[in-house]
N, C-alpha and C positions, 0 to 999 in steps of 0.2 A: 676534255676529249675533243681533240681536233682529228676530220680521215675522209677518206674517200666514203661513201655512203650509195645502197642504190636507192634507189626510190622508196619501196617498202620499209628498207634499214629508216632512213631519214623519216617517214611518216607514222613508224612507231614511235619513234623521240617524240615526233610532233606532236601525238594524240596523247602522247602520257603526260604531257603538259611543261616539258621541256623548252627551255628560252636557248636560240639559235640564231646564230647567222650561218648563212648558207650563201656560195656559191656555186654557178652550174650555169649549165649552158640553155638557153631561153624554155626549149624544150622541155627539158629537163626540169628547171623551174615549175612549168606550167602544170608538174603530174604532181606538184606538194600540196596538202591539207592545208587547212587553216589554221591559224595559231598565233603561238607570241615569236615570230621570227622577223629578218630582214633577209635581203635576199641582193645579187646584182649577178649580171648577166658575165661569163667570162668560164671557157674549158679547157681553159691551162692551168694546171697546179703542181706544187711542189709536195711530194709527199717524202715521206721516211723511208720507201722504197726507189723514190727518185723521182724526177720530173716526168708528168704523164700527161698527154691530152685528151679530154676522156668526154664525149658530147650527151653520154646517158646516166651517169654517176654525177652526185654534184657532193660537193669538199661541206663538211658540216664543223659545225664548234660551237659544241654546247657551253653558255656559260660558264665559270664559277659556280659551286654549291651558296658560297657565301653570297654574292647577290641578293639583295633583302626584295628589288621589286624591278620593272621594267617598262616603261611606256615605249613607245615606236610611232612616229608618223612620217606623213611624205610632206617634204617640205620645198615649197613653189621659192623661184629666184627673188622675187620681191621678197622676203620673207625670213630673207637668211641668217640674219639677227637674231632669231629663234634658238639659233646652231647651238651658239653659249648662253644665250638668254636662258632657256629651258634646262640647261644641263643641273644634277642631280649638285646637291652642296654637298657631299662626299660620292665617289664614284666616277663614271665613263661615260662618253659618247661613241658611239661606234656609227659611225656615219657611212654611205655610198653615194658616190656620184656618179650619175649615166656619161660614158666616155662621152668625147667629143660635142658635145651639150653647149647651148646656151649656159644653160648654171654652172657646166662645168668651169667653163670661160670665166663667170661670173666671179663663182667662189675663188679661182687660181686669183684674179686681180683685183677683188675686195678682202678676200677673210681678215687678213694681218690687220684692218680698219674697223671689223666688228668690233662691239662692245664685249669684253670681258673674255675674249677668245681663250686669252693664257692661264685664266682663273681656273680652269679646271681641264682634265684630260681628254681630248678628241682627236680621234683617230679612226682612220678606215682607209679607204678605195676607190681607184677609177673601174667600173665597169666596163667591156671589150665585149669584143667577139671574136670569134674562128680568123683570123689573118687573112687570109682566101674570101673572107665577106666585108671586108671594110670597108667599101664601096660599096655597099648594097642591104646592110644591116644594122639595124641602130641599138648601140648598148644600151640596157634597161634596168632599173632597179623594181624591187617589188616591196609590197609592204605582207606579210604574211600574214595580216592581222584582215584584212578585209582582200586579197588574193588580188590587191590590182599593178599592175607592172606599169609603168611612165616611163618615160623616154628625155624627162624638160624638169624632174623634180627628184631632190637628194633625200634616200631613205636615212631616216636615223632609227636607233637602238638606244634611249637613256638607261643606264644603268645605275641603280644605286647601293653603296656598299654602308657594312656596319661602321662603327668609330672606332674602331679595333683592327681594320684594314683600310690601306691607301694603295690606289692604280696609278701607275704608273710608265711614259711613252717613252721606246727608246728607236734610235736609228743606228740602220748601219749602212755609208758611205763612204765608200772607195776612193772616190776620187776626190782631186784638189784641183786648186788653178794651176794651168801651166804658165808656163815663163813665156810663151808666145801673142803675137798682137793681139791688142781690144779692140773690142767689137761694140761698137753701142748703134741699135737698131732704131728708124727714125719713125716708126709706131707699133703700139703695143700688139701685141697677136699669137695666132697659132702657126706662122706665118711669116716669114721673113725675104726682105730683099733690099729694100733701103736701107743705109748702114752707114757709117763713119768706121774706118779702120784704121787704127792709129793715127785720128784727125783726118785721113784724105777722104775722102766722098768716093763711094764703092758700092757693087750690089754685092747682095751676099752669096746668092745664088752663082753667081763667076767665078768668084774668090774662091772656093767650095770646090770649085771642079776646076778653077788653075791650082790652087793646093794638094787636089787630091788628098781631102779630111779625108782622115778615118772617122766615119759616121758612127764608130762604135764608142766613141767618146765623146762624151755632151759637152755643152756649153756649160760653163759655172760663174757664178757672179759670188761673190764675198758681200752676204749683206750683215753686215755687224759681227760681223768673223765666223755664220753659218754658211757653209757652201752648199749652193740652192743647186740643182742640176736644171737645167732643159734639154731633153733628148730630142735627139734628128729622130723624125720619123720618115719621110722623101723628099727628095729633088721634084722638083714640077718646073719638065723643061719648057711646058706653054706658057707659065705664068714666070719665067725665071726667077722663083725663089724658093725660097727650103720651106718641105715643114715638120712644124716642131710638134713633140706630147703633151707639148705644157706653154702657155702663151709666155716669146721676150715681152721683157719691158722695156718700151722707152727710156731713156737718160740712163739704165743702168750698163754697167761696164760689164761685157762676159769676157770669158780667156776660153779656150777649149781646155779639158782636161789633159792632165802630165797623162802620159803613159801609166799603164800598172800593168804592163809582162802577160803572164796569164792570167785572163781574167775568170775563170775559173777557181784556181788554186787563191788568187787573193782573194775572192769573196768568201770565199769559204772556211778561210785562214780565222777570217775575221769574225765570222758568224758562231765558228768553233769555238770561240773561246771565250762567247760571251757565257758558255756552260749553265744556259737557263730553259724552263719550259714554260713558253711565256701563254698567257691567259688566250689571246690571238695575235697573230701574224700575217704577213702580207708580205709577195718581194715582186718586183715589175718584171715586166712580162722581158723585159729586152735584159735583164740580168740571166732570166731563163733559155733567152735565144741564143746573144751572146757568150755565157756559162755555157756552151754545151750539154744542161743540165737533162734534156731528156734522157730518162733511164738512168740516171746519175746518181748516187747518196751522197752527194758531197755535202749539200745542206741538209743538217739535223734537226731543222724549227720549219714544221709544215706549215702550208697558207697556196692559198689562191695564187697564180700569177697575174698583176694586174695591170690598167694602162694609168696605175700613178698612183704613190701611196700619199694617204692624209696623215699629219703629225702636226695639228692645228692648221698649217698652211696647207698647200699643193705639192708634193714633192716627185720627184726622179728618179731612176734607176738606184731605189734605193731598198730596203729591204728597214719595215718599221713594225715595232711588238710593242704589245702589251704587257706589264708584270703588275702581281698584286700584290703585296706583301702586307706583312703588322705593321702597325701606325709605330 
């Protein structure tokens, strides 16, 4: 059961001893019970009625029945070793990370170096907030188990399944490298301006606005034939240079992505036809901007809109699910 929930809805699951993740907007968070839930702050969602921004309902997804048990803690940056260390030998992680965070930073340019990361399934979300507060509100995760909401530490959800069923992550991304010049940026960040572009010494921030990008299409880097996104988030014309949802790497090569036409009708092309109802889901928040998805049913697999979906790494404008099937 994944849906839009009010308060009451959601704190009946809660008290009848239901295992949850829940998103919702700070507020809204703040009016849930105690329990076995995770939580992260964000009032965009995609539902089966269409894209809604909703600041008093918050988006619920009750487990699996099959799930045999659940631990949740909040886990500090030093720490993050824990992520796959702790994860269940059959089963899930459902992890959250508080947007634009220390850890968040952290996890995008360590995970792929953790021990054991790909040994088993981990998956979640950037927390957000309302667009209009981005400057002024800090995205939060909560642990529902003891009601305390952080700002600097990633909720997790272990989950563990019988030997009868195996979980498993899937993504859906649109875009590819284009055929246009590299970009390789000269320190790692959320944050861009120093840069090489096709070998000349450039800021990126100029380049960007003599181009005239369409910001609607990220950066992508080919890292072992995965195309990784980094989205524009703004131009910062005091500091001239961009910034991004997800930190460049140094020494890595980006392209901005090909075109894809409507970007509506391709996403949804694609999400059609994966003809699943997956355990949980998650799609970013700038597919829902960009998609003109408010009030839309174009997308049939509801989920939070977020500022970045987890598929063991950091990822992009991407749109990433859960399935659980028989072993």
């Amino acid at each position: 059961m994944s849906k839009l929930c009010n308060i009451s809805e959601a704190n009946a699951l809660i008290d009848a001893g239901k295992r949850l993740h829940v998103a919702g907007d700070e507020g809204a968070l703040a009016g849930l019970h105690r329990g076995t839930w995770i939580g992260g702050t964000i009032p965009y969602f995609l539902t089966r009625e269409g894209g809604v921004v909703d600041r008093n309902r918050v988006f619920v997804t009750e487990l699996p029945e099959s799930v045999t048990s659940v631990r949740t803690a909040l886990i500090a940056e030093e720490e993050l070793a824990r992520v796959p260390g702790e994860a269940p030998e059959n089963g899930f992680s459902l992890t959250i990370l508080p947007g634009m965070s220390r850890i968040h930073a952290s996890y995008a340019l360590n995970a792929e170096r953790l021990p054991k990361l790909y040994e088993h399934p981990i998956i979640g979300w950037v927390s957000g907030v309302h667009l209009s507060e981005l400057d002024t509100t800090k995205p939060k995760v909560v642990d529902g188990k003891s009601g305390e909401f952080c700002s600097e530490r990633l909720a997790i959800l272990h989950a563990s399944l019988p030997e009868s069923r195996i979980a498993s992550i899937g993504i859906v991304n649109v875009f590819q490298q284009g055929a246009g010049d590299t970009i390789v940026f000269d320190e790692t960040g959320f944050s861009g301006a120093g840069c090489l572009i096709n070998g000349t010494r450039a800021n990126f921030y100029d380049y960007v606005r003599e181009r005239k990008l369409d910001l609607q299409l990220p950066l992508v880097a080919n890292q072992s034939g995965e195309m990784i996104n980094v989205s524009f988030q703004a131009l910062d014309e005091a500091s001239r240079s961009v910034k991004f949802y997800a930190p460049v790497l140094e020494r890595v090569e980006y392209r901005q992505a090909a075109p894809i036409g409507d970007y509506r009708a391709a996403f949804a092309s694609r999400v059609k036809a994966l003809g699943i109802s997956p355990a949980f889901s998650c799609n970013c928040i700038l597919n829902y901007l960009y998609g003109h998805l408010e009030g839309k049913q174009d997308i049939p697999i509801a989920g939070p809109a977020t500022f970045g979906e987890i598929a063991y790494v950091l990822l992009n404008q991407t749109m990433v699910y859960l399935t659980i099937h028989e072993a």
